[in-house]
C-alpha positions in Angstrom: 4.8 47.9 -57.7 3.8 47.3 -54.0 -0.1 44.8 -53.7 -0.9 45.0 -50.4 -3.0 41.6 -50.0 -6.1 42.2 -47.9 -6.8 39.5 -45.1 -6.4 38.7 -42.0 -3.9 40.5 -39.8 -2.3 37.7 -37.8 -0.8 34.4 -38.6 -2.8 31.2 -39.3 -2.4 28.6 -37.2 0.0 25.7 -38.5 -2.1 22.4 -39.4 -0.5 20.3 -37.6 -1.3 22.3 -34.2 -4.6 22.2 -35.0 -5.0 18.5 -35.4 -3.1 18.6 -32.3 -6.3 20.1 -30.6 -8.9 18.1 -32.4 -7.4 14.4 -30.9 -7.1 16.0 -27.4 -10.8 17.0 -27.7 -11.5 14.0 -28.8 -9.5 12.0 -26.3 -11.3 14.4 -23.6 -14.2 13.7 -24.6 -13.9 9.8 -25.0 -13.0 9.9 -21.0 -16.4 11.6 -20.1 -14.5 14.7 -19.4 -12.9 13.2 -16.2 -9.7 15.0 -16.1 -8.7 16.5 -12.9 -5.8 18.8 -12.8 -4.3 17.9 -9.2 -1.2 15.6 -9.7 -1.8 13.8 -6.2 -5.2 13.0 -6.8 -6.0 9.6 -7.1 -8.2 7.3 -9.0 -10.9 5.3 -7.5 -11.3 1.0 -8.8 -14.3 -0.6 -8.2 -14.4 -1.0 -4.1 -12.4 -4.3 -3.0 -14.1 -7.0 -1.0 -14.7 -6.0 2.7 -12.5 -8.4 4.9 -14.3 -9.6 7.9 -12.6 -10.7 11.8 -12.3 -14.2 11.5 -14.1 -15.4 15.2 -13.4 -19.0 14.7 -9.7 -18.1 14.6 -6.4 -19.4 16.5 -3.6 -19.1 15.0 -2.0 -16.6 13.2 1.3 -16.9 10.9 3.8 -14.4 11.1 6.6 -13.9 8.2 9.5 -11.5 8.5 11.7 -10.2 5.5 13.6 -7.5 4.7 13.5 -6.2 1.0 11.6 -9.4 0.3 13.9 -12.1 1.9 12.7 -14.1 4.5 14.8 -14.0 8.0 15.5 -17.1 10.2 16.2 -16.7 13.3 14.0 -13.5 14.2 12.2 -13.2 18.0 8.8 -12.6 17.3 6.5 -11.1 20.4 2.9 -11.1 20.3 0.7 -8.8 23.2 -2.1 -6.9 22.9 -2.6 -3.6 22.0 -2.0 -1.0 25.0 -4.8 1.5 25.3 -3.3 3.9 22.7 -3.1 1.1 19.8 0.3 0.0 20.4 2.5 -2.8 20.8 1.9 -3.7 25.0 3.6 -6.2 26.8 4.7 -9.4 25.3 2.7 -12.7 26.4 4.6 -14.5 24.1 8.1 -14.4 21.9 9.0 -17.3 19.1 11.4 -17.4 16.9 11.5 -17.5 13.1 12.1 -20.7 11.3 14.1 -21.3 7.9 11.6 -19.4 5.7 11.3 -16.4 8.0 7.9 -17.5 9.7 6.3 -18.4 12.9 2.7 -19.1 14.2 1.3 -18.2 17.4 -1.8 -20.4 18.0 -3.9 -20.1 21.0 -5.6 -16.7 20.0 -8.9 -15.2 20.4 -10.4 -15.0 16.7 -12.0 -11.9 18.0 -9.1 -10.1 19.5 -6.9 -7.9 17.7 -3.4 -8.5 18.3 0.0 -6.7 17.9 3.3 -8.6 16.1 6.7 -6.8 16.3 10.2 -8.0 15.8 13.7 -6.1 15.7 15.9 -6.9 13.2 19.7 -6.0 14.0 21.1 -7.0 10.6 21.9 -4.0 7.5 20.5 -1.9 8.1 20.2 -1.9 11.2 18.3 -1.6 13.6 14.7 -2.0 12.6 11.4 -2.6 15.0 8.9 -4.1 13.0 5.5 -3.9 14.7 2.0 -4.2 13.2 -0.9 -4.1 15.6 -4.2 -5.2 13.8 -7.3 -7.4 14.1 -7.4 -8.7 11.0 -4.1 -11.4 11.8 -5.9 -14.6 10.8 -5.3 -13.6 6.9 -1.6 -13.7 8.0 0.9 -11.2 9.2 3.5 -9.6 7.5 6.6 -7.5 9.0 9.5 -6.1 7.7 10.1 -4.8 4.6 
């Protein structure tokens, strides 16, 4: 003898799916519902401390690395910026000490300078420039 059961027509869903659902809900929900979908997007922190142009400033230090590693022995030129924001021509050129760093004193606090070295080692070669305002905090080039 055939019993047809009476029911529902399709198949339940497994247990374990559904608790699947209910913690991603709840996980959802714990975060305020602040998912966004857009893998490049990113997330804002609490807003960092606003640096300011130090005006009482002279001297800025320079330090020059590659992957990390000071370099000795590195001309370092300092000029102001042309009128398109880069490097212009050199006033003055030192050269790196044992730890990879120089310092150029006789600045204007309230001028914004621009660093650049070449480094000719591997890989080579490699123009390191960095044209900013900000150089009293210390200036970093290379890599």
């Amino acid at each position: 003898m055939n019993h047809l059961r009476a029911g529902r027509s399709s198949v339940a869903m497994p247990k374990r799916i559904a608790l699947l659902f209910a913690f991603a809900s709840i996980a959802l929900a714990a975060c305020g519902y602040n998912y966004n979908t857009n893998p490049l997007a990113l997330t804002t922190a609490a807003p960092l401390a606003t640096a300011t142009i130090n005006a009482s400033a002279t001297t800025a230090l320079v330090t020059v690395t590659v992957n990390a590693t000071p370099l000795p022995g590195i001309a370092v030129n300092v000029s102001t910026p042309d009128p398109s924001g880069r490097p212009g021509t050199a006033f003055a050129t030192q050269t790196t000490n044992v730890n990879g760093q120089t310092t150029f004193s006789g600045l204007t606090g309230t001028q914004a300078y621009c660093f650049q070295s070449t480094y000719t080692g591997n890989p080579s070669p490699n123009v390191f420039s960095i044209c900013t305002a900000f150089w009293s905090f210390g200036v970093q080039l290379g890599t």
